[in-house]
N, C-alpha and C positions, 0 to 999 in steps of 0.2 A: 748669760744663759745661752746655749748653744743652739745654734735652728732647727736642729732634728728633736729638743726635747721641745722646744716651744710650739713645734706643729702639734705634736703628739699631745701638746698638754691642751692646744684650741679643740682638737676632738674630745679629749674627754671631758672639760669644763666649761668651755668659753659658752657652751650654746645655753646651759644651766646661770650662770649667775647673769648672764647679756640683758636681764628683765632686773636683775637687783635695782633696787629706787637705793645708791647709797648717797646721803647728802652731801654735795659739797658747793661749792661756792661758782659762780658764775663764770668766774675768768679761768679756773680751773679746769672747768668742762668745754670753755671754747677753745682752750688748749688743741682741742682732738680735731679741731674740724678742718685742720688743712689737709694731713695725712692721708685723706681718703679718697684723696681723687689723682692718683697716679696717673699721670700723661707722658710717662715716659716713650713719646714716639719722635721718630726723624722726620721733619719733613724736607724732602730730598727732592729732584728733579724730575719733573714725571718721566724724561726720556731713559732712565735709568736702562745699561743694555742687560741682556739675559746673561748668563754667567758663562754660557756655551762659546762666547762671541768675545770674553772680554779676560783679561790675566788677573787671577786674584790678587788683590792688593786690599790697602784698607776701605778707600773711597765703593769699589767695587762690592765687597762683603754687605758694607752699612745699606749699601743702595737695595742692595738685594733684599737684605732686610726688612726695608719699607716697602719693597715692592710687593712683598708676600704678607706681612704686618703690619701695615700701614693703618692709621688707626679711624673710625668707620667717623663720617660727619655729625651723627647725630646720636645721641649715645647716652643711656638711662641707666643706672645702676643703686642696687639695693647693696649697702654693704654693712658689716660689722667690724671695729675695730677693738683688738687690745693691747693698752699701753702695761708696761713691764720695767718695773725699774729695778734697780741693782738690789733691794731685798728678796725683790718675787711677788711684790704686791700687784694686784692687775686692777685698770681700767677698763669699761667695758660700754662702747658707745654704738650706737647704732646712727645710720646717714643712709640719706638719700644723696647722690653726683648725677648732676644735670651736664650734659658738656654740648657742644658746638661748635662748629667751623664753621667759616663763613667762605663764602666764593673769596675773598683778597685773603683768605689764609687767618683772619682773625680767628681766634683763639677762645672761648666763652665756658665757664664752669662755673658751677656754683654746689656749692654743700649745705645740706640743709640736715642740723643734729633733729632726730626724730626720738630718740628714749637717750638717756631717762626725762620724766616731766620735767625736771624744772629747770630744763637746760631747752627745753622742745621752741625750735624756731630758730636758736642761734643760725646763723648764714654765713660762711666767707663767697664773694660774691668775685673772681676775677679775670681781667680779658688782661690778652698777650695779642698786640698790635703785629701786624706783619714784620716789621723791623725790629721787635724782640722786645719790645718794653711791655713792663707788668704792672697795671695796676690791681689791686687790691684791697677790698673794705670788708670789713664784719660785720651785721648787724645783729645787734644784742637787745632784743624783744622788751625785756625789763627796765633798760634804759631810754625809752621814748625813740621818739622816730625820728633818726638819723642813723648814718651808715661811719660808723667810725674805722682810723686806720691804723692796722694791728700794730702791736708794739712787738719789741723783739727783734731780733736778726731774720729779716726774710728772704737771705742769699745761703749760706751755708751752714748756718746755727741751725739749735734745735727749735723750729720757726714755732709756736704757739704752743710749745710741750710737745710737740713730735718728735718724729725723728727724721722729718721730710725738712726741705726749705723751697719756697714759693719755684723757686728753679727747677725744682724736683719734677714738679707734677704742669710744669708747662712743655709745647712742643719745643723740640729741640729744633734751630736751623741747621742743616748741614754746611749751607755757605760760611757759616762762620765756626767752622773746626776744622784740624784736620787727623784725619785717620789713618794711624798707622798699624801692620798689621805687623804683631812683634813676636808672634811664636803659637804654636799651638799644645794641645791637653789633651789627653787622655783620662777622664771621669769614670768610674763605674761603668768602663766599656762603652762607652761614650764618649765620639771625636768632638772638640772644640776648637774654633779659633782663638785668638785673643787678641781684640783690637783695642790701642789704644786711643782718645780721643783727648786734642789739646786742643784751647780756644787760640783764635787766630786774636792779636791784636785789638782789634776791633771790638772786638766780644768782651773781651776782661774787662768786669764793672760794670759791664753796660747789661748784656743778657746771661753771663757768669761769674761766679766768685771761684769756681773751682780751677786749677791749675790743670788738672786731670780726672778722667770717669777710663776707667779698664773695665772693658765688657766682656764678658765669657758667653761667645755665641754658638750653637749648637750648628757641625758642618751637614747633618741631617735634613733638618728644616730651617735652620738660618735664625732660629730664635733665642734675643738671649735673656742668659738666664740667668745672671749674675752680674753687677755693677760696684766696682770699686771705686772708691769717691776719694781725692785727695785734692789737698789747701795748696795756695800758691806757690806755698813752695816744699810741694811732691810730698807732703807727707799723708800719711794714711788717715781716714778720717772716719767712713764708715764705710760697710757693704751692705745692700740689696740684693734680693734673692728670690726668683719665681718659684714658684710652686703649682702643683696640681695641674699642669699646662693640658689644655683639649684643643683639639682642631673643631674652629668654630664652621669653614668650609673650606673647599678645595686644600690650598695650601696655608692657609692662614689660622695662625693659634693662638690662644689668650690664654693666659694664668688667671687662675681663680684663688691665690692664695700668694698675698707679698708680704717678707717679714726684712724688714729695715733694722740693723743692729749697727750702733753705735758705738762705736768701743771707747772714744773718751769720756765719753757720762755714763756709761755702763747703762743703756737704756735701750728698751727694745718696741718697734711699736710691727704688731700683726694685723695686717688686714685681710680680712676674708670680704670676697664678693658670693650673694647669694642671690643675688636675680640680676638680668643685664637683659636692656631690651635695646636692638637699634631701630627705631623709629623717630622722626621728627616729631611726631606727635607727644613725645614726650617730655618733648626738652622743644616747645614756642616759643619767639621770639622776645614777648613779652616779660617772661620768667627770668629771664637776665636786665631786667630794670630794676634800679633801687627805690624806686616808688613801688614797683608790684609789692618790694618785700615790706618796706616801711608800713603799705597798707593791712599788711601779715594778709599776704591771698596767694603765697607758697605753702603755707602750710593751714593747717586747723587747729584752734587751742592751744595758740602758740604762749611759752609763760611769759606772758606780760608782768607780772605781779613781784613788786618788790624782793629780793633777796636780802637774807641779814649781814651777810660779809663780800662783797664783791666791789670790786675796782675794774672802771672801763679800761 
Protein backbone atom coordinates (compact mmCIF):
# COMPACT_ATOMS: atom_id res chain seq x y z
CA UNK A 1 0.00 0.00 0.00
CA UNK A 2 1.55 3.30 -0.77
CA UNK A 3 2.12 6.04 1.98
CA UNK A 4 0.06 8.74 0.50
CA UNK A 5 -3.07 6.32 0.47
CA UNK A 6 -2.40 4.95 3.89
CA UNK A 7 -2.25 8.63 5.56
CA UNK A 8 -5.25 9.58 3.70
CA UNK A 9 -6.89 6.26 4.76
CA UNK A 10 -5.75 6.95 9.10
CA UNK A 11 -7.88 10.28 8.52
CA UNK A 12 -10.83 8.98 7.25
CA UNK A 13 -10.97 5.57 9.42
CA UNK A 14 -8.36 4.87 11.74
CA UNK A 15 -9.88 7.46 14.45
CA UNK A 16 -13.61 5.33 13.85
CA UNK A 17 -12.70 1.68 14.46
CA UNK A 18 -9.39 2.53 17.13
CA UNK A 19 -12.33 1.62 19.94
CA UNK A 20 -13.50 -1.65 17.97
CA UNK A 21 -13.16 -4.60 21.01
CA UNK A 22 -12.23 -7.03 17.96
CA UNK A 23 -11.01 -10.33 19.65
CA UNK A 24 -8.01 -11.84 19.23
CA UNK A 25 -5.46 -13.62 21.11
CA UNK A 26 -2.89 -12.33 23.53
CA UNK A 27 0.39 -12.81 21.63
CA UNK A 28 -1.20 -11.26 18.86
CA UNK A 29 -1.95 -8.07 20.32
CA UNK A 30 1.49 -7.84 22.03
CA UNK A 31 2.77 -8.01 18.63
CA UNK A 32 1.99 -4.09 18.45
CA UNK A 33 3.64 -2.94 21.49
CA UNK A 34 7.25 -2.28 20.36
CA UNK A 35 6.40 -0.01 17.19
CA UNK A 36 5.31 2.63 19.20
CA UNK A 37 8.01 4.20 20.74
CA UNK A 38 10.29 5.42 17.86
CA UNK A 39 13.58 6.82 19.22
CA UNK A 40 14.97 7.36 16.12
CA UNK A 41 17.64 10.15 17.72
CA UNK A 42 21.66 10.65 17.48
CA UNK A 43 23.28 10.92 20.26
CA UNK A 44 26.37 12.93 19.10
CA UNK A 45 28.86 15.28 20.82
CA UNK A 46 27.64 17.92 22.67
CA UNK A 47 30.59 20.17 21.17
CA UNK A 48 28.87 19.71 17.84
CA UNK A 49 30.29 23.15 15.60
CA UNK A 50 27.59 25.55 13.93
CA UNK A 51 27.42 24.77 10.23
CA UNK A 52 28.66 28.59 9.63
CA UNK A 53 32.24 27.57 11.02
CA UNK A 54 32.34 24.01 9.68
CA UNK A 55 32.40 22.23 5.58
CA UNK A 56 29.36 20.12 5.00
CA UNK A 57 30.07 16.66 5.08
CA UNK A 58 28.21 13.80 6.56
CA UNK A 59 29.58 13.74 10.28
CA UNK A 60 28.78 17.60 10.03
CA UNK A 61 24.92 17.49 8.61
CA UNK A 62 24.05 14.27 11.38
CA UNK A 63 25.61 16.72 14.23
CA UNK A 64 23.57 19.44 13.06
CA UNK A 65 20.75 17.41 13.16
CA UNK A 66 20.92 16.60 16.75
CA UNK A 67 21.91 19.86 17.54
CA UNK A 68 18.40 21.23 16.56
CA UNK A 69 16.48 17.67 17.10
CA UNK A 70 17.92 16.20 19.73
CA UNK A 71 15.44 14.34 21.53
CA UNK A 72 14.01 15.98 25.08
CA UNK A 73 15.21 13.74 28.44
CA UNK A 74 11.96 13.09 29.59
CA UNK A 75 9.23 12.40 27.36
CA UNK A 76 5.26 11.25 27.49
CA UNK A 77 3.34 10.25 24.63
CA UNK A 78 -0.30 9.22 23.95
CA UNK A 79 -0.24 7.42 20.67
CA UNK A 80 -2.37 5.17 18.05
CA UNK A 81 -1.04 2.57 16.04
CA UNK A 82 -2.22 0.80 12.65
CA UNK A 83 -0.94 -2.34 11.53
CA UNK A 84 -1.79 -3.23 7.60
CA UNK A 85 -1.01 -6.14 6.04
CA UNK A 86 -0.73 -7.22 2.26
CA UNK A 87 -4.67 -7.76 2.08
CA UNK A 88 -5.73 -4.14 3.66
CA UNK A 89 -6.87 -5.74 6.92
CA UNK A 90 -6.00 -3.11 9.73
CA UNK A 91 -5.03 -3.41 13.36
CA UNK A 92 -5.93 -0.89 15.67
CA UNK A 93 -4.10 -0.30 19.10
CA UNK A 94 -3.82 2.42 21.28
CA UNK A 95 -0.38 2.99 23.82
CA UNK A 96 0.81 4.96 26.25
CA UNK A 97 5.53 5.58 25.60
CA UNK A 98 7.16 6.55 28.71
CA UNK A 99 10.77 7.27 27.78
CA UNK A 100 14.00 8.52 29.75
CA UNK A 101 17.55 9.55 29.64
CA UNK A 102 19.49 9.33 32.29
CA UNK A 103 22.71 11.72 33.02
CA UNK A 104 25.49 8.58 31.67
CA UNK A 105 23.26 8.59 28.46
CA UNK A 106 21.10 5.47 29.77
CA UNK A 107 18.30 5.08 27.62
CA UNK A 108 14.65 3.99 29.51
CA UNK A 109 11.18 3.35 27.50
CA UNK A 110 8.54 1.52 28.30
CA UNK A 111 4.88 0.86 26.35
CA UNK A 112 2.09 0.23 27.97
CA UNK A 113 -1.08 -1.20 25.43
CA UNK A 114 -4.11 0.87 26.89
CA UNK A 115 -7.33 -0.43 24.44
CA UNK A 116 -8.45 -2.75 23.42
CA UNK A 117 -9.49 -4.54 27.00
CA UNK A 118 -8.23 -7.62 26.71
CA UNK A 119 -4.82 -6.89 25.82
CA UNK A 120 -4.87 -3.62 28.56
CA UNK A 121 -1.38 -3.81 30.59
CA UNK A 122 0.72 -5.70 28.09
CA UNK A 123 4.25 -3.75 28.63
CA UNK A 124 7.49 -3.96 26.56
CA UNK A 125 9.67 -2.50 29.35
CA UNK A 126 13.52 -1.50 27.63
CA UNK A 127 16.98 0.25 28.69
CA UNK A 128 19.79 0.79 26.14
CA UNK A 129 23.06 1.01 28.38
CA UNK A 130 25.62 3.71 27.36
CA UNK A 131 27.63 1.22 25.38
CA UNK A 132 24.73 0.29 23.20
CA UNK A 133 23.37 -2.93 24.54
CA UNK A 134 19.46 -3.61 24.65
CA UNK A 135 17.82 -5.25 27.06
CA UNK A 136 14.19 -5.94 26.79
CA UNK A 137 11.06 -7.86 28.44
CA UNK A 138 7.34 -7.93 28.10
CA UNK A 139 4.97 -8.36 30.70
CA UNK A 140 1.78 -10.15 29.80
CA UNK A 141 -0.78 -9.23 32.69
CA UNK A 142 -2.69 -12.84 32.03
CA UNK A 143 0.27 -14.86 32.48
CA UNK A 144 1.10 -14.12 36.39
CA UNK A 145 3.97 -11.89 37.40
CA UNK A 146 6.90 -12.23 35.69
CA UNK A 147 8.54 -10.23 32.89
CA UNK A 148 9.13 -12.53 30.03
CA UNK A 149 11.79 -12.15 26.90
CA UNK A 150 10.21 -11.45 23.59
CA UNK A 151 10.54 -14.01 21.11
CA UNK A 152 11.24 -13.29 17.50
CA UNK A 153 14.08 -11.31 15.60
CA UNK A 154 14.75 -8.12 17.90
CA UNK A 155 17.55 -6.69 15.41
CA UNK A 156 16.10 -6.38 11.93
CA UNK A 157 12.98 -8.79 11.53
CA UNK A 158 9.50 -7.73 11.91
CA UNK A 159 10.21 -7.67 15.94
CA UNK A 160 6.69 -8.68 17.78
CA UNK A 161 4.37 -8.26 14.40
CA UNK A 162 5.84 -4.81 13.54
CA UNK A 163 7.58 -3.43 11.33
CA UNK A 164 10.20 -1.76 13.76
CA UNK A 165 13.09 -3.93 15.23
CA UNK A 166 14.19 -3.23 19.00
CA UNK A 167 17.28 -1.14 17.12
CA UNK A 168 14.63 0.88 15.58
CA UNK A 169 13.29 2.83 18.38
CA UNK A 170 16.63 2.90 20.51
CA UNK A 171 19.25 5.92 20.45
CA UNK A 172 21.57 5.75 17.86
CA UNK A 173 25.49 6.31 18.94
CA UNK A 174 27.19 8.50 16.43
CA UNK A 175 30.76 7.04 17.61
CA UNK A 176 29.96 3.99 16.17
CA UNK A 177 28.86 4.93 12.23
CA UNK A 178 30.18 6.61 9.93
CA UNK A 179 28.35 9.25 7.62
CA UNK A 180 28.78 9.83 4.39
CA UNK A 181 27.17 12.42 2.57
CA UNK A 182 26.50 10.83 -1.00
CA UNK A 183 24.33 13.44 -3.05
CA UNK A 184 21.51 15.57 -2.69
CA UNK A 185 17.35 15.79 -3.90
CA UNK A 186 15.09 17.91 -5.00
CA UNK A 187 11.40 16.74 -3.52
CA UNK A 188 8.25 18.76 -4.22
CA UNK A 189 10.50 21.98 -4.26
CA UNK A 190 12.15 20.72 -1.48
CA UNK A 191 16.13 20.77 -1.04
CA UNK A 192 17.47 17.36 0.58
CA UNK A 193 20.61 16.01 1.61
CA UNK A 194 21.18 12.34 1.61
CA UNK A 195 23.32 10.83 4.07
CA UNK A 196 24.38 7.72 4.21
CA UNK A 197 25.14 5.86 7.58
CA UNK A 198 27.41 2.61 7.87
CA UNK A 199 28.24 0.86 11.34
CA UNK A 200 31.89 0.90 12.08
CA UNK A 201 33.16 -2.61 13.11
CA UNK A 202 32.46 -2.57 16.33
CA UNK A 203 28.74 -1.92 16.01
CA UNK A 204 27.86 -4.91 13.83
CA UNK A 205 26.01 -7.47 16.14
CA UNK A 206 26.49 -5.77 18.94
CA UNK A 207 24.15 -2.37 18.67
CA UNK A 208 23.30 -3.14 14.64
CA UNK A 209 22.17 -5.73 12.30
CA UNK A 210 21.78 -3.29 9.63
CA UNK A 211 24.72 -2.92 6.93
CA UNK A 212 23.11 0.64 6.03
CA UNK A 213 20.12 3.31 7.13
CA UNK A 214 20.04 6.20 3.96
CA UNK A 215 18.55 9.30 5.51
CA UNK A 216 16.72 11.83 3.41
CA UNK A 217 17.41 15.09 5.48
CA UNK A 218 15.61 18.36 4.78
CA UNK A 219 18.64 21.38 3.95
CA UNK A 220 15.83 23.88 5.41
CA UNK A 221 15.61 22.66 9.00
CA UNK A 222 18.02 19.76 9.03
CA UNK A 223 15.17 17.32 9.65
CA UNK A 224 14.87 13.96 8.47
CA UNK A 225 12.33 12.68 6.90
CA UNK A 226 12.95 9.57 5.33
CA UNK A 227 15.07 6.42 6.33
CA UNK A 228 16.11 3.60 4.04
CA UNK A 229 16.97 0.31 6.00
CA UNK A 230 19.19 -2.24 4.40
CA UNK A 231 20.76 -6.05 5.60
CA UNK A 232 24.24 -6.72 5.55
CA UNK A 233 24.83 -7.08 2.62
CA UNK A 234 23.21 -3.69 0.96
CA UNK A 235 20.07 -4.93 0.22
CA UNK A 236 16.86 -3.03 0.63
CA UNK A 237 14.79 -3.88 3.34
CA UNK A 238 12.40 -1.29 4.28
CA UNK A 239 11.63 2.59 4.47
CA UNK A 240 10.45 5.00 7.19
CA UNK A 241 8.85 8.05 6.67
CA UNK A 242 7.86 11.35 8.80
CA UNK A 243 4.87 12.87 8.44
CA UNK A 244 2.82 15.88 9.60
CA UNK A 245 6.27 17.53 10.91
CA UNK A 246 5.65 20.92 13.46
CA UNK A 247 8.20 23.08 15.15
CA UNK A 248 7.77 22.10 18.73
CA UNK A 249 10.34 25.49 19.48
CA UNK A 250 12.91 27.67 18.19
CA UNK A 251 14.51 25.30 15.65
CA UNK A 252 13.46 22.06 16.66
CA UNK A 253 10.63 19.76 15.03
CA UNK A 254 8.93 16.54 15.64
CA UNK A 255 6.64 14.47 13.44
CA UNK A 256 3.44 13.62 14.57
CA UNK A 257 2.65 10.90 12.03
CA UNK A 258 5.34 7.59 11.22
CA UNK A 259 4.50 5.07 8.67
CA UNK A 260 7.15 2.24 8.35
CA UNK A 261 6.65 0.06 5.03
CA UNK A 262 8.04 -3.09 4.61
CA UNK A 263 8.31 -4.36 1.30
CA UNK A 264 9.47 -7.93 1.92
CA UNK A 265 6.32 -9.08 3.94
CA UNK A 266 4.38 -6.55 2.26
CA UNK A 267 3.38 -4.98 5.74
CA UNK A 268 2.64 -1.66 6.79
CA UNK A 269 2.67 -0.48 10.42
CA UNK A 270 1.18 3.65 10.93
CA UNK A 271 1.68 5.45 13.91
CA UNK A 272 0.12 8.49 14.88
CA UNK A 273 1.04 10.56 18.05
CA UNK A 274 -1.87 12.37 19.70
CA UNK A 275 -0.62 14.00 22.87
CA UNK A 276 3.22 14.36 23.80
CA UNK A 277 4.02 16.00 27.18
CA UNK A 278 7.82 16.70 28.17
CA UNK A 279 7.82 16.65 31.72
CA UNK A 280 9.69 14.40 34.18
CA UNK A 281 6.72 14.13 36.04
CA UNK A 282 5.61 11.75 33.72
CA UNK A 283 7.75 9.26 33.12
CA UNK A 284 9.34 8.66 37.35
CA UNK A 285 11.89 6.76 37.99
CA UNK A 286 10.08 4.22 39.49
CA UNK A 287 7.75 3.42 36.41
CA UNK A 288 10.83 1.78 34.59
CA UNK A 289 11.00 -1.13 37.41
CA UNK A 290 9.52 -4.56 36.68
CA UNK A 291 8.24 -4.96 40.10
CA UNK A 292 6.24 -1.50 39.59
CA UNK A 293 4.65 -3.28 36.53
CA UNK A 294 4.39 -6.94 37.97
CA UNK A 295 2.50 -5.21 40.74
CA UNK A 296 0.08 -3.82 37.68
CA UNK A 297 0.66 0.08 39.40
CA UNK A 298 1.28 1.35 35.57
CA UNK A 299 -1.82 1.02 34.69
CA UNK A 300 -5.68 0.30 36.11
CA UNK A 301 -7.81 -2.80 35.22
CA UNK A 302 -5.08 -4.27 33.70
CA UNK A 303 -6.53 -7.87 31.96
CA UNK A 304 -5.34 -10.18 34.17
CA UNK A 305 -7.80 -12.89 33.41
CA UNK A 306 -7.20 -15.87 31.44
CA UNK A 307 -7.45 -15.91 27.62
CA UNK A 308 -8.64 -18.97 25.37
CA UNK A 309 -5.74 -19.17 22.84
CA UNK A 310 -2.49 -17.58 23.63
CA UNK A 311 1.07 -18.61 23.76
CA UNK A 312 3.82 -16.57 25.90
Amino acid sequence: MATGVLVRAWWLGARIVCRAHTKIALLQACRSVVALGVLATVIAPSHATHLSDAVLDGPTIMAEQVRRHQQFPYVFEAQTMVLVDESGQRQVRRVHRYMRVESDQTVKFLMVFVDPDEIRGVALLAVRSPNGDVRNRIYLPAFGAEMKRPTGNGRTGAFLGTDFAVEDLTVELASEFTYLLTGERIIEDTNYYLVDAYPRKAAIGKTTSYGLRRHLIRKDNFMITQTDFYDRNLRYIKRLSYHDLHRVYGATWRANMLVMNHDRNSHTTLLKIDRRVYSKDYVPPELFEPAYLIANRHIKNAAVGALESAQP
